[in-house]
C-alpha positions as CSV (number, residue, x, y, z in Angstrom):
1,X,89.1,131.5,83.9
2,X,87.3,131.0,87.0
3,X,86.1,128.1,88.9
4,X,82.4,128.1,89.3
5,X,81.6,124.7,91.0
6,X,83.0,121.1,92.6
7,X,81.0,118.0,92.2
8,X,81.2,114.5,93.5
9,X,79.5,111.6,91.3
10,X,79.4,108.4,93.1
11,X,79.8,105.1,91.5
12,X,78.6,101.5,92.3
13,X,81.9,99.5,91.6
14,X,81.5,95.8,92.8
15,X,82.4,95.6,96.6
16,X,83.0,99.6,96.7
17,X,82.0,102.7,95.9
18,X,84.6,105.1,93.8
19,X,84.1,108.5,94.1
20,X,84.7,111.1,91.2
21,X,85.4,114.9,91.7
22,X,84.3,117.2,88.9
23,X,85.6,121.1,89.0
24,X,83.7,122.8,86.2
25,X,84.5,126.7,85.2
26,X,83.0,129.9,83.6
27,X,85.0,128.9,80.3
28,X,83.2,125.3,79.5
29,X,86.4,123.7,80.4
30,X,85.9,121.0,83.3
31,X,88.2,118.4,85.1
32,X,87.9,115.4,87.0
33,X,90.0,113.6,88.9
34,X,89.1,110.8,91.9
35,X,89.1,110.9,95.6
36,X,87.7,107.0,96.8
37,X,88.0,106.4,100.5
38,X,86.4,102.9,100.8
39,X,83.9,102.6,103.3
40,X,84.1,106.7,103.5
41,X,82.4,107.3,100.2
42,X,80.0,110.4,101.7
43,X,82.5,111.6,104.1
44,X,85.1,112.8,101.4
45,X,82.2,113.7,99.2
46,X,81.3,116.4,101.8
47,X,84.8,117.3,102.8
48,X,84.9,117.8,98.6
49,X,81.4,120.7,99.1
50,X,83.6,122.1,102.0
51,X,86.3,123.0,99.5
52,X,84.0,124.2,97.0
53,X,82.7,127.0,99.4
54,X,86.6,128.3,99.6
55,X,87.3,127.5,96.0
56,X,84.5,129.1,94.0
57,X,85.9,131.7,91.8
58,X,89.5,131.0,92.0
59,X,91.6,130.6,89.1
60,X,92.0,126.9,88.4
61,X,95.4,127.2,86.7
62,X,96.7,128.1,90.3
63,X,97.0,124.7,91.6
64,X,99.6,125.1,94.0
65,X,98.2,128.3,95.7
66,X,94.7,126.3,95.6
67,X,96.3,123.2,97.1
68,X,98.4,125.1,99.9
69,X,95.4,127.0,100.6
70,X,93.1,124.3,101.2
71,X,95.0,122.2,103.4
72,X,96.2,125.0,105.4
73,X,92.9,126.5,106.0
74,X,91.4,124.1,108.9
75,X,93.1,123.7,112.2
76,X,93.1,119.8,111.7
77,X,95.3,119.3,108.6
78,X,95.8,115.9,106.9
79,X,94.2,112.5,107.7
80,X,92.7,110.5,105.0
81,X,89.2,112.3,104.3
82,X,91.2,115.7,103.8
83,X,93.6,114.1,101.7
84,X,91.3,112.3,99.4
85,X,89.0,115.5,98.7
86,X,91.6,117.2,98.1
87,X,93.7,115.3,96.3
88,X,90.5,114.9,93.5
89,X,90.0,118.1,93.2
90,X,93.7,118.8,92.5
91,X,93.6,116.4,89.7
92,X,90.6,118.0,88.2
93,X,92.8,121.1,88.5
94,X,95.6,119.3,86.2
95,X,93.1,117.6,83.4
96,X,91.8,121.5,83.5
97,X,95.6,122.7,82.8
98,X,95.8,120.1,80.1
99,X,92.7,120.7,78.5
100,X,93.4,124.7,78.3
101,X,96.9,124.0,76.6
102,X,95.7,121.5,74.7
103,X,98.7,119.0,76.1
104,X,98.0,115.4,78.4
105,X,98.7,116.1,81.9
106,X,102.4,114.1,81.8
107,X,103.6,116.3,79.4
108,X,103.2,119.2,82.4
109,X,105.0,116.8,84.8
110,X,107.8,116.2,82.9
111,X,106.8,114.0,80.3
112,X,106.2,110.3,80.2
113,X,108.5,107.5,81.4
114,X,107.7,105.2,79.6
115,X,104.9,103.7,76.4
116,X,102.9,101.3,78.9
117,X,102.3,100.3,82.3
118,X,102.0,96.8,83.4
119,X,98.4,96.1,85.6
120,X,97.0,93.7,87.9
121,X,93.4,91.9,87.7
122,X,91.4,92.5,91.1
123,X,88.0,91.2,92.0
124,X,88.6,88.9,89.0
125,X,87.8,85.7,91.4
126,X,84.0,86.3,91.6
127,X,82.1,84.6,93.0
128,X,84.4,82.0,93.6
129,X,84.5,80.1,97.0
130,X,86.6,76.9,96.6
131,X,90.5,76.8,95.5
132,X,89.4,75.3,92.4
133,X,87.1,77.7,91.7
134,X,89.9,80.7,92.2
135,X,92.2,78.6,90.0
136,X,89.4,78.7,87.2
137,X,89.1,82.3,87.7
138,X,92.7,82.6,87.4
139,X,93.2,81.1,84.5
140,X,90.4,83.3,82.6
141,X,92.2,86.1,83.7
142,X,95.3,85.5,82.2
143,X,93.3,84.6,79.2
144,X,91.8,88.0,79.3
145,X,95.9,89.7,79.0
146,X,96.4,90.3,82.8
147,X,99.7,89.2,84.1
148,X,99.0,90.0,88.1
149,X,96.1,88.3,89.7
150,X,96.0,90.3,93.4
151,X,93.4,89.3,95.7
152,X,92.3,88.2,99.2
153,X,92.3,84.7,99.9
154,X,91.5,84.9,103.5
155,X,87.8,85.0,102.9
156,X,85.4,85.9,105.8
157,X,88.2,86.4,108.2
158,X,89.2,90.1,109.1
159,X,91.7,91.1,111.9
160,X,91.3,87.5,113.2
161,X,91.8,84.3,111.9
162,X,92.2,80.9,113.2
163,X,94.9,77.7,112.1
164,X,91.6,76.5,109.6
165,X,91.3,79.7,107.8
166,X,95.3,80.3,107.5
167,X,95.2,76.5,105.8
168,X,92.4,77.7,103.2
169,X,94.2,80.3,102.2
170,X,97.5,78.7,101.3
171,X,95.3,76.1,99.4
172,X,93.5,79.2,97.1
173,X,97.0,80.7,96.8
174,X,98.6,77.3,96.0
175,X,95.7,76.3,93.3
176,X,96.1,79.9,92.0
177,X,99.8,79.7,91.5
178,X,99.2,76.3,90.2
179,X,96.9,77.4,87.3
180,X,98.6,80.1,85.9
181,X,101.8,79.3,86.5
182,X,105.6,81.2,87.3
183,X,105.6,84.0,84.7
184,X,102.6,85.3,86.2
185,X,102.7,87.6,89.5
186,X,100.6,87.0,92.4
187,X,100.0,89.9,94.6
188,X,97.9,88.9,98.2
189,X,95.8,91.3,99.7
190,X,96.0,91.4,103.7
191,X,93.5,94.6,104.5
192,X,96.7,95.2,107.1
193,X,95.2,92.8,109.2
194,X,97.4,90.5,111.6
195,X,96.8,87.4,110.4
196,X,98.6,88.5,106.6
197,X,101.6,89.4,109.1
198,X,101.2,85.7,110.3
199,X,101.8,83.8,107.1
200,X,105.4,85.5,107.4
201,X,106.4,82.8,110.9
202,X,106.1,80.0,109.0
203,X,107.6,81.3,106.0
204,X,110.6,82.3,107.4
205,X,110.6,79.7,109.9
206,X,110.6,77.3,107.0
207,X,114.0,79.3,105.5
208,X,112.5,81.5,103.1
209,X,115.0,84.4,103.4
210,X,114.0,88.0,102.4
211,X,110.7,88.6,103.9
212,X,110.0,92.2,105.4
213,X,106.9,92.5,107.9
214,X,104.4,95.8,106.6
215,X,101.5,97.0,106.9
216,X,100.6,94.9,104.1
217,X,103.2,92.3,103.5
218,X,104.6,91.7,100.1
219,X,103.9,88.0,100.2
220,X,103.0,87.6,96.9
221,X,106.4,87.8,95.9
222,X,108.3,85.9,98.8
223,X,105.7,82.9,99.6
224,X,104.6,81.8,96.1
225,X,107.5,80.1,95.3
226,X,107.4,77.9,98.1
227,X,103.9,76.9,97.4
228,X,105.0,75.5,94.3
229,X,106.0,72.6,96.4
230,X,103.1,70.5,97.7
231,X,104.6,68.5,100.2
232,X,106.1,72.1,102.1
233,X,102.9,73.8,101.7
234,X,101.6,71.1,103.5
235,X,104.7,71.6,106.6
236,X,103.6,75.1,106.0
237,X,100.3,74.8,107.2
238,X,101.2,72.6,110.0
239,X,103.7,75.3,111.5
240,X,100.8,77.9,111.5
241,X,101.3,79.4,115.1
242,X,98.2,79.3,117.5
């Protein structure tokens, strides 16, 4: 079996673009496996043609000699566009590995852990603007089966954001929380921006123990329980640092 060509489909998906990889092959066997970069959506579909210049006629079942190849064939290895075309077309490579065995992929990685996974809603808060707007949007969510709601609640802001916006946004999360209530898990989206790092001063300075500062701070888990109490949501706000 030989590899006779790489393809990128792009697809309109809300506030993004995903990108799809498909490795077809002289036997009428194809894979496809996915390789978004948001914002980067043409970038890693070109570094994905780049590949298929080196990859044409290669066996497909040689995924690690494909893989090693690839990323060691440029003088600038890594960083994210690399990463992400290659990292599609090595999943094409395993649904092409599957298909030819006639076994799901997880059976070649060691089988499965376990009979489901548990998933999060995102971008189920459109086109919502007001806190009571994302606690409507909340509670159809859960109504739909999803117990995670992750989003953004920082709205326009982005590496920036004034006292204002930081009280907005502990309203949304505290209407959110409010609507669907303590069983379900509330994941907040910072973009690795400052200002998620932010909400952790008053937090902690308001004796919530626990909190780790990343990239992308697990708030969700540490700050919700506090905003279950009005009045120190309120003292929470007030201690937003300048």
């Amino acid at each position: 079996m030989k590899i006779t060509s790489i393809r990128t489909l792009i697809c309109h998906a809300y506030r993004t673009n995903w990108v799809f990889v498909k490795v077809e092959t002289d036997a009428g066997l194809h894979g496809v496996g996915e390789a978004t970069l948001e914002h980067r959506e043409l970038t890693v579909a070109q570094a994905v043609q780049e590949l298929e210049r080196t990859l044409i006629g290669k066996d497909p079942h040689n995924i690690e000699a494909i893989w090693h190849q690839a990323y060691r064939d440029v003088y600038w290895r890594g960083g994210p566009v690399l990463m992400s075309a290659l990292s599609g077309v090595e999943m094409a490579l395993w649904d092409i590995k599957g298909k030819a065995l006639g076994v799901p992929v997880y059976q070649l990685l060691g089988g499965k852990v376990r009979d489901a996974v548990p998933c999060y809603a995102n971008g189920w808060f459109a086109p919502a603007k007001t806190p009571d707007e994302f606690a409507e949007k909340a509670r159809r969510a859960v109504q739909a089966g999803f117990r995670g709601l992750k989003w953004d609640p920082f709205g326009a802001a982005y590496l920036e954001i004034d006292k204002q916006g930081l009280r907005d946004a502990l309203r949304c999360i505290e209407a959110v929380v409010g609507a669907v209530g303590p069983e379900v898990d509330i994941l907040i989206e910072g973009h690795g921006s400052e200002y998620g790092l932010n909400c952790l001063g008053p937090c902690e300075n308001d004796g919530v123990g626990g909190l780790q500062a990343r990239e992308v701070p697990p708030i969700g888990e540490e700050v919700v329980p506090i905003l279950r109490d009005g009045a120190k949501t309120d003292r929470l706000a007030q201690r937003i640092p300048p």
